[in-house]
GUGU-113425 format. One record per residue (C-alpha): residue number from 1; x, y, z; residue in three letters. Coordinates in nm, 4 decimals. Last residue first. Layout:
<recs>
> k; c1; c2; c3; r
> NUM; X; Y; Z; Ala
...
</recs>
This chain:
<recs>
> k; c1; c2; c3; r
> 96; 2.5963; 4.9007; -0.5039; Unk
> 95; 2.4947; 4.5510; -0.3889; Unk
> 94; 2.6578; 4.5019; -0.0382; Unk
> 93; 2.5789; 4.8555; 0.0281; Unk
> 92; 2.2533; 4.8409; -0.0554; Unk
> 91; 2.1835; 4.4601; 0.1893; Unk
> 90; 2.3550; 4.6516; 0.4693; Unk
> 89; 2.1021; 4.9438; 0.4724; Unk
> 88; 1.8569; 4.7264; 0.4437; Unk
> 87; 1.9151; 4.4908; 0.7568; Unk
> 86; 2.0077; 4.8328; 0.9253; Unk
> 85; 1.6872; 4.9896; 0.8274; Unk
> 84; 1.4919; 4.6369; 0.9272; Unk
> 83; 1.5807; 4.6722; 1.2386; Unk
> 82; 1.5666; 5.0293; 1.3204; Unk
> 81; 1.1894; 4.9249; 1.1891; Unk
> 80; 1.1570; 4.6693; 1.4659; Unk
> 79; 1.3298; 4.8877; 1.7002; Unk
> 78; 1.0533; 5.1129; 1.6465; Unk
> 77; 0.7923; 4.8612; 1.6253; Unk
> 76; 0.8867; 4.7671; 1.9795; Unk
> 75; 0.9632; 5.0638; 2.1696; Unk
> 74; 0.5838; 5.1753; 2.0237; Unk
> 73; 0.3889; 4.8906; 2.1051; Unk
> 72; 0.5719; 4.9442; 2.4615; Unk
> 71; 0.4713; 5.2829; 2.5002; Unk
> 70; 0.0692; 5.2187; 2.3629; Unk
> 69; 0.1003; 4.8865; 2.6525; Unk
> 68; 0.2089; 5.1786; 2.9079; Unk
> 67; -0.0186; 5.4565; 2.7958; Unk
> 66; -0.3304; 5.2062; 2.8201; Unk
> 65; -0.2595; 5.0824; 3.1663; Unk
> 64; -0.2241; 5.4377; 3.2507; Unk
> 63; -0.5858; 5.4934; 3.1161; Unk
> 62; -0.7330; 5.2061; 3.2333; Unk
> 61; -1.0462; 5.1525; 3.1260; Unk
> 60; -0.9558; 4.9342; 2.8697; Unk
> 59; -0.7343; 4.7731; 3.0719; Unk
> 58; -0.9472; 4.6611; 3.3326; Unk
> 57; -1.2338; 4.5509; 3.0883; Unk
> 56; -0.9822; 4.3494; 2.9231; Unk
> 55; -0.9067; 4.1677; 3.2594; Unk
> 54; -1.2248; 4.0958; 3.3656; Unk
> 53; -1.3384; 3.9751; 3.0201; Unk
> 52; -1.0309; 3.7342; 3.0976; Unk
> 51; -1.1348; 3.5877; 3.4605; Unk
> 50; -1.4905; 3.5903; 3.2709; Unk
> 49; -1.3769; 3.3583; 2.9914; Unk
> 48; -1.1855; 3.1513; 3.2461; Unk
> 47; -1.4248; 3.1133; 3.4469; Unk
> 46; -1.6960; 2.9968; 3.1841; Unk
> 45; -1.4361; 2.7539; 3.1179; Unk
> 44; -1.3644; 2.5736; 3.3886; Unk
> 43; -1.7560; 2.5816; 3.4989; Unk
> 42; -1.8119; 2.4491; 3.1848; Unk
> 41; -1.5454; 2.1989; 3.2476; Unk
> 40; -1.6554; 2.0878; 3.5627; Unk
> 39; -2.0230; 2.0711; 3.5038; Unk
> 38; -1.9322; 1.8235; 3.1999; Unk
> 37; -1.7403; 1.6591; 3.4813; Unk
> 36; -2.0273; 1.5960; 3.6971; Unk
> 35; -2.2328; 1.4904; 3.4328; Unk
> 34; -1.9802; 1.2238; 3.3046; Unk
> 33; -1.9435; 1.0920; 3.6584; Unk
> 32; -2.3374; 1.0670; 3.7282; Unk
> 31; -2.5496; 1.2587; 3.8921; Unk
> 30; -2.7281; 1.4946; 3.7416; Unk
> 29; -2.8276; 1.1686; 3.4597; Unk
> 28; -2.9563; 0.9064; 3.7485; Unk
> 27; -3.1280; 1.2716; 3.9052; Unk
> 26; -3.2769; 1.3545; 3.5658; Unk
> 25; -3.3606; 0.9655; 3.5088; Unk
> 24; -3.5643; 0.9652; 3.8764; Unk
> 23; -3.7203; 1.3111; 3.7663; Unk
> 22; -3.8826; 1.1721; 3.4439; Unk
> 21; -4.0045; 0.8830; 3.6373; Unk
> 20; -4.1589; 1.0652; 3.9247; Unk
> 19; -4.3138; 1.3397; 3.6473; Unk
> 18; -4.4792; 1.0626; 3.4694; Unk
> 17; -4.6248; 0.9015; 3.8194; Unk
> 16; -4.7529; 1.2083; 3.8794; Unk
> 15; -4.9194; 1.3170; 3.5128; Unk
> 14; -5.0734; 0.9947; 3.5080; Unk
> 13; -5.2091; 1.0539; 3.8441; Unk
> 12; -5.3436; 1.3637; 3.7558; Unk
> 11; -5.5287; 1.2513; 3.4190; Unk
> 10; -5.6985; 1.0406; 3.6087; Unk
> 9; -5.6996; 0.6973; 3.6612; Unk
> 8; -5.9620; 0.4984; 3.6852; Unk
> 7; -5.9476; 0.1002; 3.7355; Unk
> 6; -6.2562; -0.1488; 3.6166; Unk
> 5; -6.2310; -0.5066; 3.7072; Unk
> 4; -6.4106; -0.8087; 3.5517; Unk
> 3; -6.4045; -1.1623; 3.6899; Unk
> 2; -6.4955; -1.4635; 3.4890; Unk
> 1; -6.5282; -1.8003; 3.6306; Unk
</recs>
């Protein structure tokens, strides 16, 4: 006994059971552990990076912020050089 069956499918149904498998292994892959903390740590540092762009956008356009980080540069190379002069200074007398 021979029996013969013919089946269509169409191009649709192909296409749906396709896109049911590919979405089963996207939601198996979204959520898993190792997913969840790649999210994590993007979100980690993509918050940090903005927390910080925050901040330098503050200061640059603060002008009193400005003034007091330009005051402090200042103290500091100047008693940086004072420093030095003294270092110097003490070095030339040792050797004249």
């Amino acid at each position: 006994m021979k029996l013969n069956i013919e089946i269509d499918i169409d191009d649709k149904m192909i296409s749906d059971i396709a896109m049911k498998a590919v979405m089963a292994k996207v939601n198996d892959r979204a959520s898993s552990w190792v997913t969840e903390k790649s999210f994590t740590d993007a979100v980690k540092a993509g918050w940090d990076r903005g927390l910080q762009a925050m901040v330098d956008a503050a200061i640059a356009e603060s002008d009193t912020v400005r003034k007091k980080i330009g005051e402090e540069m200042h103290r500091q190379i100047k008693n940086k050089l004072a420093a030095a002069i003294r270092a110097s200074g003490t070095d030339g007398a040792k050797g004249g």
